[in-house]
C-alpha positions as CSV (number, residue, x, y, z in Angstrom):
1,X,-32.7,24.4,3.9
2,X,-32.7,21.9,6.8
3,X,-30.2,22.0,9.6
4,X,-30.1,20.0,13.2
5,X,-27.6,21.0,16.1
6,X,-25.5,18.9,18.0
7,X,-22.1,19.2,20.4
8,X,-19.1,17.4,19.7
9,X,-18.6,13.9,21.2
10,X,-16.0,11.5,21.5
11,X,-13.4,11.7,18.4
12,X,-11.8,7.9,17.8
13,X,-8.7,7.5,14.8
14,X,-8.6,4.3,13.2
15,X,-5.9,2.7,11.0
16,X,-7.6,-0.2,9.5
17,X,-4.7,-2.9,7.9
18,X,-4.2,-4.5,4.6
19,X,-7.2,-7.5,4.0
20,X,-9.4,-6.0,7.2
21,X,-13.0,-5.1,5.9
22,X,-13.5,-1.1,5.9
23,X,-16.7,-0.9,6.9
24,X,-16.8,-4.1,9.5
25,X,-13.0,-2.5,11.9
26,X,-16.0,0.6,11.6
27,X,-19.2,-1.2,13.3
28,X,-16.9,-3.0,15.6
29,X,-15.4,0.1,17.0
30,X,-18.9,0.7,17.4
31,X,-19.6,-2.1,19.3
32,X,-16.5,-1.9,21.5
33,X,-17.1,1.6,22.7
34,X,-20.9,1.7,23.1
35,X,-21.4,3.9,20.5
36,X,-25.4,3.9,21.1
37,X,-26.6,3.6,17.4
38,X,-24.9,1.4,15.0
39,X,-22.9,3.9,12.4
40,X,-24.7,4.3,8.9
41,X,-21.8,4.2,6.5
42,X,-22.2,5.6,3.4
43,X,-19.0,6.1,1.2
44,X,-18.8,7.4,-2.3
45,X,-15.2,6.7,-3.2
46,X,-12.9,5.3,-6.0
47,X,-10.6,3.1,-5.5
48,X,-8.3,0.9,-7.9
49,X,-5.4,-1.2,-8.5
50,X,-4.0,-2.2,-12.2
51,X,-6.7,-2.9,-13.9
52,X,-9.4,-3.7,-11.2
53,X,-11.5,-0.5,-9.9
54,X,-14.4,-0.1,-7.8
55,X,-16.2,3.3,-8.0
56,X,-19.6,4.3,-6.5
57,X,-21.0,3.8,-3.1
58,X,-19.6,1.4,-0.9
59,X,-21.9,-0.8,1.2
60,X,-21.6,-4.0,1.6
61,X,-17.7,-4.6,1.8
62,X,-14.5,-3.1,1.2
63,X,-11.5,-4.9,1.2
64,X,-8.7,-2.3,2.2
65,X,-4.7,-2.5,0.5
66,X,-2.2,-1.6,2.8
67,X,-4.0,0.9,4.7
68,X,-6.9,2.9,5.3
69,X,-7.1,6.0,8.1
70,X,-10.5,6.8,9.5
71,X,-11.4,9.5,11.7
72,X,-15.1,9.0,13.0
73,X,-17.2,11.9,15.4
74,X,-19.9,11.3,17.9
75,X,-22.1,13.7,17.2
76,X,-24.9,14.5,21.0
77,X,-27.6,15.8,21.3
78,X,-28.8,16.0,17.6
79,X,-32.1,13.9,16.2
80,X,-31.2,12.7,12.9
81,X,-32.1,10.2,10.7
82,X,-32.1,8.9,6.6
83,X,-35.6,8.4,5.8
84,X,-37.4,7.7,2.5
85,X,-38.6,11.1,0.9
86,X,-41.0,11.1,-1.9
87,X,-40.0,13.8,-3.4
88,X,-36.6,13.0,-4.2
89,X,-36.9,9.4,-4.1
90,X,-34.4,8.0,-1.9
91,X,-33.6,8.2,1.9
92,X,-32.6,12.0,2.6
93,X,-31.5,13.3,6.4
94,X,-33.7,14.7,8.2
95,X,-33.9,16.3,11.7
96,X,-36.3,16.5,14.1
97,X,-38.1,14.1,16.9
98,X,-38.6,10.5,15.9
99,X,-35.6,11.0,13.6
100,X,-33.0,9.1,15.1
């Protein structure tokens, strides 16, 4: 087991509207309120309408219907970061200097 510690930062709520990009009303909240480090999103969801479903992990764009809530933390004081690890063959957290 791996752990890091951090103290509880700002808390923003965000209602993102019908046709807005998920993950782009995300970075710009970001942007608008300095958030030092630009938020890695990873989303494993399912989502569908009729006959049209998207299922998996979300990256590159996310279209929302009628509305999406999303509560984001600012996590201080803790050195994290996704970096490759051989072992398991994808980017894993990890903790620790030069992490973040």
């Amino acid at each position: 087991m791996q752990y890091g510690k951090g103290m509880a930062g700002r808390t923003f709520v965000l209602r993102v509207e019908h046709g807005e990009d998920l993950l782009q009303a995300v970075k710009e909240l970001a942007r608008q309120e300095n958030i030092r480090q630009e938020p890695v999103i990873h989303l494993h969801a399912s989502w569908g309408r009729g006959d049209r479903v998207v299922t998996g992990c979300i990256r590159e764009e996310a279209t929302v219907y009628l509305m999406v809530e999303v509560f984001v933390w600012e996590i201080t004081g803790l050195a994290a970061g996704r970096h490759f690890d051989q072992r398991l063959g994808l980017k894993a957290l990890s903790f620790g200097a030069g992490t973040e």
